[in-house]
C-alpha positions in Angstrom: 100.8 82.5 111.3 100.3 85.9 109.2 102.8 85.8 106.4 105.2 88.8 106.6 104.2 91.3 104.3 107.6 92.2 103.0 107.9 88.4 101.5 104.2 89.3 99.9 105.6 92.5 98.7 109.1 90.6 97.2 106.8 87.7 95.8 104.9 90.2 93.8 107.7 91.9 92.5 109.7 88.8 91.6 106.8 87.6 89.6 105.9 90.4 88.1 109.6 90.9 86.8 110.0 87.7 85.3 106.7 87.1 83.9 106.7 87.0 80.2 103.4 88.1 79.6 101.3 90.3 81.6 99.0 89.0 84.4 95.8 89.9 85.7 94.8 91.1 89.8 93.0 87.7 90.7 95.8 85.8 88.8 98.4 86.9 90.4 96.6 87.0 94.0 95.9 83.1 93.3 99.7 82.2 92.7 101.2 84.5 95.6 100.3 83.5 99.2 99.2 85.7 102.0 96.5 87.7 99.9 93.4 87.5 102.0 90.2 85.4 100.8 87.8 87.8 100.7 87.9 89.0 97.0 87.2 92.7 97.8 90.0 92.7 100.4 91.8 91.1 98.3 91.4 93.6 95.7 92.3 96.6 98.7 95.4 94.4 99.6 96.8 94.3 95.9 96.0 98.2 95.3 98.5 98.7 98.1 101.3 96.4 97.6 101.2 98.4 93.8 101.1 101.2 95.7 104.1 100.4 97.7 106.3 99.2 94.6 105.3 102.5 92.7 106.7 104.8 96.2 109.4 102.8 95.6 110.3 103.6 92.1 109.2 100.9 90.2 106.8 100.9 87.6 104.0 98.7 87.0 102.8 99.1 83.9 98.9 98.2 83.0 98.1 96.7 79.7 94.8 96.3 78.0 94.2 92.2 77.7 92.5 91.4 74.6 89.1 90.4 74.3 88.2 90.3 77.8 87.2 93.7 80.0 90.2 93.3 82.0 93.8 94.9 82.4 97.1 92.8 83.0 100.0 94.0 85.1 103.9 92.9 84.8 107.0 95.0 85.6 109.8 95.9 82.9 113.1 95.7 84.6 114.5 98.1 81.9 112.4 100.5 83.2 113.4 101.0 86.5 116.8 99.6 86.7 120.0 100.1 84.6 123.1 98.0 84.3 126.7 100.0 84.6 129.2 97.3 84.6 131.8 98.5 86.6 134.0 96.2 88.1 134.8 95.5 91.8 137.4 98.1 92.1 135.2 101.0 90.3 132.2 100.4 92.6 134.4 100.6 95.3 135.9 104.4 94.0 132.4 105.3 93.5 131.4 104.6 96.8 133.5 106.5 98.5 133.4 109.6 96.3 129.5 109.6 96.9 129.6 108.9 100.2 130.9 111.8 100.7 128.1 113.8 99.7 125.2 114.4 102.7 122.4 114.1 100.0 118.8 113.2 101.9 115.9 112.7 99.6 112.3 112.1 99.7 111.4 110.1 102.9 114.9 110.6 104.4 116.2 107.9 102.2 119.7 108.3 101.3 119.3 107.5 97.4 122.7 106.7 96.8 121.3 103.2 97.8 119.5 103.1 94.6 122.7 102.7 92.5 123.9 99.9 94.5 125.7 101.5 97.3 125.3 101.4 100.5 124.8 104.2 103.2 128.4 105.4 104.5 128.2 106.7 107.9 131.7 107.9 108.1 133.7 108.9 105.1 136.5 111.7 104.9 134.6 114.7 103.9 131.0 115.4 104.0 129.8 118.0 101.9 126.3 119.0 102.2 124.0 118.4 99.0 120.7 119.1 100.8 119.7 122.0 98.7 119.8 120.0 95.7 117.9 117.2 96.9 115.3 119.0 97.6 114.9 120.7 93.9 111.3 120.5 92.7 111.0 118.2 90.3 109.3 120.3 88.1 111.9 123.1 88.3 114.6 120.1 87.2 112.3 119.1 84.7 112.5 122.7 83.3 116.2 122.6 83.6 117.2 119.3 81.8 113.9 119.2 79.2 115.5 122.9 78.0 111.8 124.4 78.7 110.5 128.0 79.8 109.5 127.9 83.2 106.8 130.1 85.2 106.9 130.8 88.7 106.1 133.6 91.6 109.4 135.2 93.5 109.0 138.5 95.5 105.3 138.7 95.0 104.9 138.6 91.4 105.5 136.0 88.6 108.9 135.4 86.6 108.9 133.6 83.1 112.7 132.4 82.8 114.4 130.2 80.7 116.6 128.1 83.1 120.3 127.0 83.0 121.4 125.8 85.6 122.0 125.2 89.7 124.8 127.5 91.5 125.2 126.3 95.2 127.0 129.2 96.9 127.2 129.9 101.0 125.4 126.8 101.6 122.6 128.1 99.6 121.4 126.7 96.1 120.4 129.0 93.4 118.5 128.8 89.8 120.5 130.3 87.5 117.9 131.8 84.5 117.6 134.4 81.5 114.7 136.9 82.8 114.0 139.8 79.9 117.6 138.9 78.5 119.3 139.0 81.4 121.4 136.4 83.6 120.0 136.4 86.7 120.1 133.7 90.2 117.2 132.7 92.2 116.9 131.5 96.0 115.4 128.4 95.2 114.0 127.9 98.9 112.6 131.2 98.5 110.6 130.1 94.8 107.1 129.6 95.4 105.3 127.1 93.2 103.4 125.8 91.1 105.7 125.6 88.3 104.3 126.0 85.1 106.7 124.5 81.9 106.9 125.7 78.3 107.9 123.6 75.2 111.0 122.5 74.6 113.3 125.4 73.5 117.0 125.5 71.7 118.3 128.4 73.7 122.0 129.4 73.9 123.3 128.6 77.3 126.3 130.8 79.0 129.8 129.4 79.2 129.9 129.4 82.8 127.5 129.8 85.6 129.7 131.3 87.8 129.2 134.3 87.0 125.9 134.4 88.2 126.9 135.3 91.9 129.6 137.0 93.3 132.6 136.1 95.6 131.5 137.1 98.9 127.8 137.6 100.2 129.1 141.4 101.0 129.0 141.7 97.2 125.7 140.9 96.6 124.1 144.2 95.1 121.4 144.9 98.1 122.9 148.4 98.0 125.4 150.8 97.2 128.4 149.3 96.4 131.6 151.6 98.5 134.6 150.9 100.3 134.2 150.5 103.8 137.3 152.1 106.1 137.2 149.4 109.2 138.5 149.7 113.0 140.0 146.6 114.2 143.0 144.7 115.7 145.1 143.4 112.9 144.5 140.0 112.9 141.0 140.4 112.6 140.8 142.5 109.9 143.3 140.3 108.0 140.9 137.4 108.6 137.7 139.8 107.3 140.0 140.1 103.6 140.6 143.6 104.5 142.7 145.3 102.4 145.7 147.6 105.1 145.1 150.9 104.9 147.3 151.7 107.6 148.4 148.7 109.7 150.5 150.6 112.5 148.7 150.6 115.9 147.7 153.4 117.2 147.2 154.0 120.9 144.4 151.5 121.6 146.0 148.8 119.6 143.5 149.5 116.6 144.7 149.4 113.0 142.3 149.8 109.9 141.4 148.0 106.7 139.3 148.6 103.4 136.8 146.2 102.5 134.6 146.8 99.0 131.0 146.2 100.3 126.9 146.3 98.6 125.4 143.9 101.0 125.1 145.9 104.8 123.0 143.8 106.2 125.4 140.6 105.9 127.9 142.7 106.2 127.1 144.0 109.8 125.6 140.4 110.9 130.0 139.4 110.1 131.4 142.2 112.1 128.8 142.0 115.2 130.1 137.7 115.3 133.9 138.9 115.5 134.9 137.8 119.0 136.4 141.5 119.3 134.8 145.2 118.4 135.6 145.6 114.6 133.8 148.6 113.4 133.1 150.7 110.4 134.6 154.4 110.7 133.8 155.7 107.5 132.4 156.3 105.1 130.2 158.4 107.2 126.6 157.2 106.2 127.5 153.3 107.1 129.1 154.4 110.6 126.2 155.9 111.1 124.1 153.1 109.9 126.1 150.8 112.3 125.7 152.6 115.0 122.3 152.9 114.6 122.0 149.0 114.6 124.0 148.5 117.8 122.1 151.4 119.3 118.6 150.2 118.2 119.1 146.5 119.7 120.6 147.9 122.8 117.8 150.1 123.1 115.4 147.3 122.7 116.8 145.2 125.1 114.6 146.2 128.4 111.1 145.6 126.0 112.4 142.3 124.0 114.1 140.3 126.4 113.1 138.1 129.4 114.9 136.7 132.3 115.3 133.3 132.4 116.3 130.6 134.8 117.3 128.7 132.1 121.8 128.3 132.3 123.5 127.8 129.3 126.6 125.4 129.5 129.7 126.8 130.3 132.6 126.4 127.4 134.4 123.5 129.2 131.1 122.1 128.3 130.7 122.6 124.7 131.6 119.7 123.4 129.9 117.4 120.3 128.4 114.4 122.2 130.2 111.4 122.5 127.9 109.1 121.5 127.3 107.6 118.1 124.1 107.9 116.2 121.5 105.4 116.7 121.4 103.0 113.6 119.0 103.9 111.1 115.7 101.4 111.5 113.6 100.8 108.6 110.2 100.0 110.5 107.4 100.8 107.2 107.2 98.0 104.4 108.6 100.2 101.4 111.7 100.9 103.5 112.0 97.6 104.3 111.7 96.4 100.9 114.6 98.7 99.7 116.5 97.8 102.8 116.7 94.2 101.2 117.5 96.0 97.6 120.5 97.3 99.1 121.5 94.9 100.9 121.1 92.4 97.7 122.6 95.1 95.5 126.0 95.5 98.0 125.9 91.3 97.9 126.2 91.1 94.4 128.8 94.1 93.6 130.7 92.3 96.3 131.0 89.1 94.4 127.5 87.2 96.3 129.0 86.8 99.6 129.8 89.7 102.7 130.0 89.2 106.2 127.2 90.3 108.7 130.0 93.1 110.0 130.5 94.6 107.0 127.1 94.6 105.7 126.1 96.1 109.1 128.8 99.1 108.7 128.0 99.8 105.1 123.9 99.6 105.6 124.0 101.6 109.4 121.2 98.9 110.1 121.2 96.8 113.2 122.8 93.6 112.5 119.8 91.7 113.9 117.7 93.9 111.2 120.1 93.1 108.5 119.5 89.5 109.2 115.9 89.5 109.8 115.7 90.9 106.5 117.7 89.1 104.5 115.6 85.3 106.4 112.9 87.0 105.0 114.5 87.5 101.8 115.8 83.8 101.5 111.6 82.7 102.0 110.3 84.7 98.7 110.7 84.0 95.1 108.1 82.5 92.5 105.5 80.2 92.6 105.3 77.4 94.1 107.4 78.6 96.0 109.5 75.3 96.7 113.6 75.9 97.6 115.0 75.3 94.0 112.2 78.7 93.2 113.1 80.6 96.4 116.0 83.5 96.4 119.1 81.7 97.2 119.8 83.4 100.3 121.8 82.3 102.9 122.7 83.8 106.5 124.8 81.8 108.7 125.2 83.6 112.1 127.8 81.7 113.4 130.3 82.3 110.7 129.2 86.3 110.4 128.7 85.4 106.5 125.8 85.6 103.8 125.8 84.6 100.7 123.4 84.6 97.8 124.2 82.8 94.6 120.5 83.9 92.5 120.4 86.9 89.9 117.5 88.7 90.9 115.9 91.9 89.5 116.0 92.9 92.8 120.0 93.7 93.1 120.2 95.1 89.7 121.2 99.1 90.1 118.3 101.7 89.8 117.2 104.6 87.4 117.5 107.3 89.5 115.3 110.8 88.8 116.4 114.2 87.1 117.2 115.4 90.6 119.1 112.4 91.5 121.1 112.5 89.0 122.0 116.4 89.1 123.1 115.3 92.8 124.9 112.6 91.8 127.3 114.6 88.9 127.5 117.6 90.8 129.0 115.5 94.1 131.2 113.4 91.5 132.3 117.2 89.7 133.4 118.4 93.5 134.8 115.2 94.8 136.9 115.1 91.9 138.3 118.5 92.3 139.8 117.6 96.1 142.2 114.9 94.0 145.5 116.2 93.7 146.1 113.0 91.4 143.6 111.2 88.9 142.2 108.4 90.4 141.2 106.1 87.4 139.0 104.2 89.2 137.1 106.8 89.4 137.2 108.6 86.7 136.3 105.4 84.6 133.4 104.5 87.0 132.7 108.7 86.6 132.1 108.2 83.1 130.2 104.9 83.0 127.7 106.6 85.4 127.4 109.9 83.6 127.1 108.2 80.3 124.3 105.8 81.5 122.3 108.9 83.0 122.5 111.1 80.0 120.9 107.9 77.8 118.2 108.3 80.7 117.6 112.3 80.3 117.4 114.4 77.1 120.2 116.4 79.1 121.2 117.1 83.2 121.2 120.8 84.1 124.6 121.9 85.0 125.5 121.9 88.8 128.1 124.1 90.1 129.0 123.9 93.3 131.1 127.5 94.6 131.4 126.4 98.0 135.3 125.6 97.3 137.8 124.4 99.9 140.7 126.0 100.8 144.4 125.0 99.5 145.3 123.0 102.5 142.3 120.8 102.6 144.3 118.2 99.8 146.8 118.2 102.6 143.8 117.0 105.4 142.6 115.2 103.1 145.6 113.1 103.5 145.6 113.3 107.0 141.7 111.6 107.3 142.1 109.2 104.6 145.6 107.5 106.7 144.1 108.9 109.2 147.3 110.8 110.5 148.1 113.7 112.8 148.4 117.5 111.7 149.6 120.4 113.4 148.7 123.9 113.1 148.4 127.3 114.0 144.9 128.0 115.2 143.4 131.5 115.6 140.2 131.0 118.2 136.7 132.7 118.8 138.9 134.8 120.9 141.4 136.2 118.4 144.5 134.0 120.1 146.7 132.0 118.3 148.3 128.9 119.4 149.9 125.6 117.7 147.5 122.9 117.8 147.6 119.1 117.3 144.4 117.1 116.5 144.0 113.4 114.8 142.2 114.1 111.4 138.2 112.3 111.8 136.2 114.1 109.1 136.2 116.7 106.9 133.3 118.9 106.1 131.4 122.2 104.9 128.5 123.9 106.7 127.1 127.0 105.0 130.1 127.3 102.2 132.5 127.3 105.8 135.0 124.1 105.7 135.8 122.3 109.3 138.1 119.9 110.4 136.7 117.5 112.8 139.1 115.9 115.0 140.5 114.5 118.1 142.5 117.4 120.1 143.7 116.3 123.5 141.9 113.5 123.4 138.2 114.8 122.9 136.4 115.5 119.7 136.6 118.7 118.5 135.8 120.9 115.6 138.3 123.7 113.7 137.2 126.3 110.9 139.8 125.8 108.5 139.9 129.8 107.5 141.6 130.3 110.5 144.4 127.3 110.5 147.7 127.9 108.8 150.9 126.3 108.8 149.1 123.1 108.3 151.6 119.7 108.5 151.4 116.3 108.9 153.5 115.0 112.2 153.7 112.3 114.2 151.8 112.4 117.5 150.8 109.8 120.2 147.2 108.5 119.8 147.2 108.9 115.9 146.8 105.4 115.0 144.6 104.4 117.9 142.3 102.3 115.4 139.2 102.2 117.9 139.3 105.4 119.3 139.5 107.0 115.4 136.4 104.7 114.7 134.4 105.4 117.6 135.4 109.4 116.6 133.7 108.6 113.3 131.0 107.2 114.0 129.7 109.8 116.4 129.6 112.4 113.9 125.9 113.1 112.8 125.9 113.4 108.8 123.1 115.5 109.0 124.3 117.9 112.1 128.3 117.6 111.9 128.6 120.6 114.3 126.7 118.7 116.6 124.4 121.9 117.4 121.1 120.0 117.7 122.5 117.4 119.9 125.2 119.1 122.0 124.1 122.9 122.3 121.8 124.8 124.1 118.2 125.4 122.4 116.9 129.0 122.9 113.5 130.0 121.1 113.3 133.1 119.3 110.3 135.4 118.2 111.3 137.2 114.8 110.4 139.1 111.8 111.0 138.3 108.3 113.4 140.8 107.3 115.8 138.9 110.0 115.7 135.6 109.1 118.4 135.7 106.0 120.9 136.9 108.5 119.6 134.4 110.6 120.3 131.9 108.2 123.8 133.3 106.5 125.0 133.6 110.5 123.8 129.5 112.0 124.7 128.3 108.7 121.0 127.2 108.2 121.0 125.3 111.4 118.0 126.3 113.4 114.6 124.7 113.8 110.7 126.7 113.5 108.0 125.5 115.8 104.6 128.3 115.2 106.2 131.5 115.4 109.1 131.0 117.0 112.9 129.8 115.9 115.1 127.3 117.8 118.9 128.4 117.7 121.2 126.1 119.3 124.7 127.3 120.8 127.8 126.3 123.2 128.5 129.5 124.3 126.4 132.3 125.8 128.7 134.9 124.0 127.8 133.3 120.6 124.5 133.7 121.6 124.7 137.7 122.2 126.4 138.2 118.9 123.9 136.7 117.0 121.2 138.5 119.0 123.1 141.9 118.3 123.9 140.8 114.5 120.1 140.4 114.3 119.4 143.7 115.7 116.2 145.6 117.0 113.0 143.3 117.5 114.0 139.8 118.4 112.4 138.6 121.5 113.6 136.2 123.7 113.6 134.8 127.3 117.3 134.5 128.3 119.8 133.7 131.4 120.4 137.1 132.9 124.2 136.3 132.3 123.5 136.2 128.4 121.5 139.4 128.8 124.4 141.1 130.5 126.6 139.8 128.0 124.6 141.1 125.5 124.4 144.6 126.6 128.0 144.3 127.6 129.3 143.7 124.0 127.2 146.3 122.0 128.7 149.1 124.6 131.8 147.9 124.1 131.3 148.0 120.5 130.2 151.5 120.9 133.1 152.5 122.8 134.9 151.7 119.6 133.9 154.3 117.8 135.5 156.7 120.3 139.1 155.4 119.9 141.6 158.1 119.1 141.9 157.4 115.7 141.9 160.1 112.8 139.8 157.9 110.3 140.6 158.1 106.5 138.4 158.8 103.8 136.2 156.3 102.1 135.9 155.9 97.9 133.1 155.8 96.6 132.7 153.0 93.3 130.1 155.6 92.0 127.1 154.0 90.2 128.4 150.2 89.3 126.2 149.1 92.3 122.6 150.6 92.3 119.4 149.0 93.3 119.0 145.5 93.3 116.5 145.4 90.5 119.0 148.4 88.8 121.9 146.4 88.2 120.7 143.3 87.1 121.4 141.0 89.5 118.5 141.3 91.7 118.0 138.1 92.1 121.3 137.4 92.8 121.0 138.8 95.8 119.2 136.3 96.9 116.7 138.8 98.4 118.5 138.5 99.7 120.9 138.9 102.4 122.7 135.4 101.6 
């Protein structure tokens, strides 16, 4: 019987960790079994098990043997592995503060695993970290080395001298000194290579926030004026507008002054309000509106396609029911780290766990997590007899495992420059959302930070300006009980009505925060900028243990609106000038096949309002009922504009906007349109 490679795999790395002096290819493949006999596929064999280790993250380093034309090989746990020393009750706070985070690395492995901690599939709040794990690691190279950096952004090339990362609106930004200037940078929108300076001692601003502005209408795309708006009340309050004149007029209508430089988010916001909200003045933006809504409407016989396609109705739109499947690690490397973590969680949790637990903190199968950890309990070091073997031991019956051996293999892991941005920046925000100090916390905090800044010269500041709203401490509370909270909720459809709902999850999509809960029994999701009056209370079903679970774990970490797996796909042909409204408006949720986008959506009146916020040459094949709907709400939106309503004057801010590339924060735009 072929022996499994993953013991091969372990074998070699258990020798080559505890081997005091470094070994050569046909050494090694004479003490570890399973190598095969013919020396030149033995030779392929041990290029890719070294292959494996290094994709992993651990080095093997190759040393020069003396008098002989050959090289040895042996592993240096220092320099992949570092030790932190927290105790039970600190790994424990720093697990759940980083399992907060929804950071997905190279491969799709969650790297949290690489410190010692297990993946968390439900925790109270989920805050998205994608956009930093995903940083080139060149670019944080440039950022914590304190080096120059060359690159190409808007078709030409930009010599900076980085900072620093600002995540904003679900975006992440570089902030940089171009020509003496602070500037930000869509990092997404960087294109590579990146070519590094020296190392420079280069005075770094107090604070990045400054870099971007409050609001994605702010961005300076153009003009900066006040913009008069036409609106029911409630809306406009919800938009931030400032009253102007807040008694109704015949139609209802009141009007609000919002400061605006960015149009084209700015229109893409008022086209997704579930009522007409409109811009009366100053002149040259009504007119620029209209000529929007006008343009898509008049586009609408040429673009668009019936369909026999339905989309489900909104008793319908619902997040599915059914949990995740467990993650499967089916290729060696990920099989390998599958028993690091499992090894790692073993000996943070004093060498013994049961099969349960080890199954909920992993998201593996249980028959994978045993499988993997027999295979474990069959490697060690030559010969290869028990008293050499990892002590490994999985006893079904009793759900337990326990390991009583200090291997390498658990010891926590260095983790990269990107890594560890990731890591302080989720540690930064989680800490913020604690109304008290926790001191686990802060001391495992500072253990962590102080063993990753001996790793780096320095880690680029992280700033994350996606900040939660004052009652989220409050539902917090609520998630981490879990308890009940009532509230007044202001819908899609501008009504307002006092809602109960059993607190599952919190999290943020696209800078927006959401409550994810049980309402009535059925999983549901709430935008937290439109609850108020926010209380805890005690309601029937809040402490219905399995239900809460089963809510929990049927939240996708990586889709919490449960768009992809719940809504209704519809493919889209755009242009490039629409795809940052696409972006600011699906929070980034969307999929590109060729040439054409995949939006997802409950309802078909969502659907219309994003195909009016995008505007005049979308194509599309659509239900003739989303088609009418369309057409339906830009009229209705033009109507508007006809209400008896004597509009006020607009003021003018004079020249503080400009041009992007005017004002100096051109980049800050990010090109920008959010």
């Amino acid at each position: 019987m072929a022996l499994d490679p993953l013991i091969r795999l372990v074998n070699l790395f258990e020798l080559l960790s505890t081997s005091k002096q470094p070994l050569t290819q046909e050494a090694i493949t004479d003490l570890i079994p399973g190598f095969p006999e013919s020396p030149a596929a033995r030779a392929r064999a041990f290029e890719r098990a070294k292959a494996s280790l290094r994709e992993i993250g651990i080095p093997i380093r190759t040393v020069a043997l003396p008098g002989r034309a050959q090289v040895g090989y042996w592993i240096d746990p220092d320099d992949f592995a570092f030790d932190l020393d927290l105790t039970r009750d600190e790994w424990a706070a720093l697990e759940a503060a980083l399992g907060c985070a929804v950071f997905v690395g190279q491969h799709g492995q969650h790297f949290e695993s690489r410190l010692g901690l297990l993946y968390r599939q439900a925790a109270p709040i989920l805050w998205d970290m994608g956009g930093l794990t995903h940083l080139d690691p060149a670019l944080a190279e440039a950022i914590a080395g304190s080096k120059r950096v060359r690159f190409g952004y808007r078709g030409r090339e930009r010599d900076v001298f980085p900072f620093g990362v600002l995540m904003r609106w679900g975006q992440t930004y570089l902030v940089a000194e171009e020509e003496d200037r602070q500037k930000s940078f869509r990092i997404d929108r960087i294109e590579g290579p990146y070519v590094l300076g020296p190392y420079e001692a280069h005075p770094r601003p107090i604070d990045l926030r400054s870099a971007l502005p409050s609001h994605p209408w702010h961005l300076e795309i153009d003009q900066r004026v006040q913009v008069t708006l036409l609106g029911a009340r409630a809306q406009l309050e919800h938009l931030g507008a400032t009253p102007y004149h807040l008694s109704p007029d015949p139609s209802g209508l009141s009007t609000g002054v919002v400061e605006v430089s960015n149009m084209v988010a700015f229109f893409g916001d008022l086209m997704m309000e579930s009522a007409p909200v409109v811009p009366i003045a100053p002149p040259e933006v009504r007119v620029r509106f209209m000529d929007h809504v006008k343009g898509a409407l008049a586009a609408l016989q040429n673009n668009f396609t019936v369909t026999t396609t339905t989309t489900p109705s909104p008793a319908d739109a619902r997040v599915s029911t059914r949990p995740p499947p467990p993650r499967s690690h089916q290729r060696l490397e990920d099989r390998f780290m599958a028993v690091q973590q499992l090894l790692s969680y073993l000996r943070i949790n004093g060498g013994s766990a049961t099969i349960k637990a080890l199954t909920e903190a992993s998201g593996l199968p249980a028959d994978e997590v045993v499988e993997l950890l027999e295979s474990a309990s069959l490697a060690g070091l030559p010969p290869y007899s028990p008293d050499v073997l990892l002590d490994v031991m999985v006893d079904e019956e009793f759900d337990l495992v326990e390991v009583s051996v200090d291997t390498e293999l658990g010891r926590t892991k260095r983790i990269d420059v990107v890594e560890a941005m990731t890591v302080l920046a989720t540690l930064d925000a989680v800490a913020g959302l604690l109304e008290n100090n926790d001191p686990e916390l802060t001391s495992a905090s500072r253990k962590l930070r102080s063993a990753i800044e001996g790793q780096f010269v320095r880690v680029g500041d992280v700033v994350n300006l996606d900040n939660p709203p004052e009652s989220l401490a409050l539902l917090r509370r609520a998630v981490v009980v879990p308890d009940c909270v009532e509230f007044a909720y202001t819908d899609a459809e501008g009504k307002t009505t006092t809602r109960h709902a059993v607190a599952l999850t919190l999290f943020v999509v696209a800078g927006r925060w959401y409550l994810f809960g049980l309402h009535e029994g059925k999983e549901r999701h709430f935008r937290l900028d439109r609850m108020r009056e926010v209380q805890l209370t005690p309601f029937d079903g809040c402490h219905d243990a399995l239900r809460i679970r089963e809510g929990r774990q049927s939240i996708d970490r990586l889709d919490p609106l449960g768009l992809r797996s719940a809504g209704q796909p519809t493919r889209l042909r755009l242009s490039a000038g629409q795809m940052p409204t696409l972006e600011a408006l699906t929070g980034g949720v969307f999929d590109v096949e060729g040439d054409e986008v995949i939006v997802y959506s409950f309802r078909d009146e969502w659907l219309a309002r994003l195909l009016l916020a995008l505007g005049p040459g979308v194509r599309a094949a659509l239900p003739s009922a989303t088609i009418e709907m369309f057409r339906n709400i830009g009229e209705r939106t033009l109507v508007q504009f006809d209400s008896p309503w004597t509009a006020p004057g607009s003021v003018g801010l004079g020249d503080q906007g400009g041009s992007a590339d005017e004002s100096g924060a051109d980049e800050s735009s990010a090109d920008d349109e959010k």
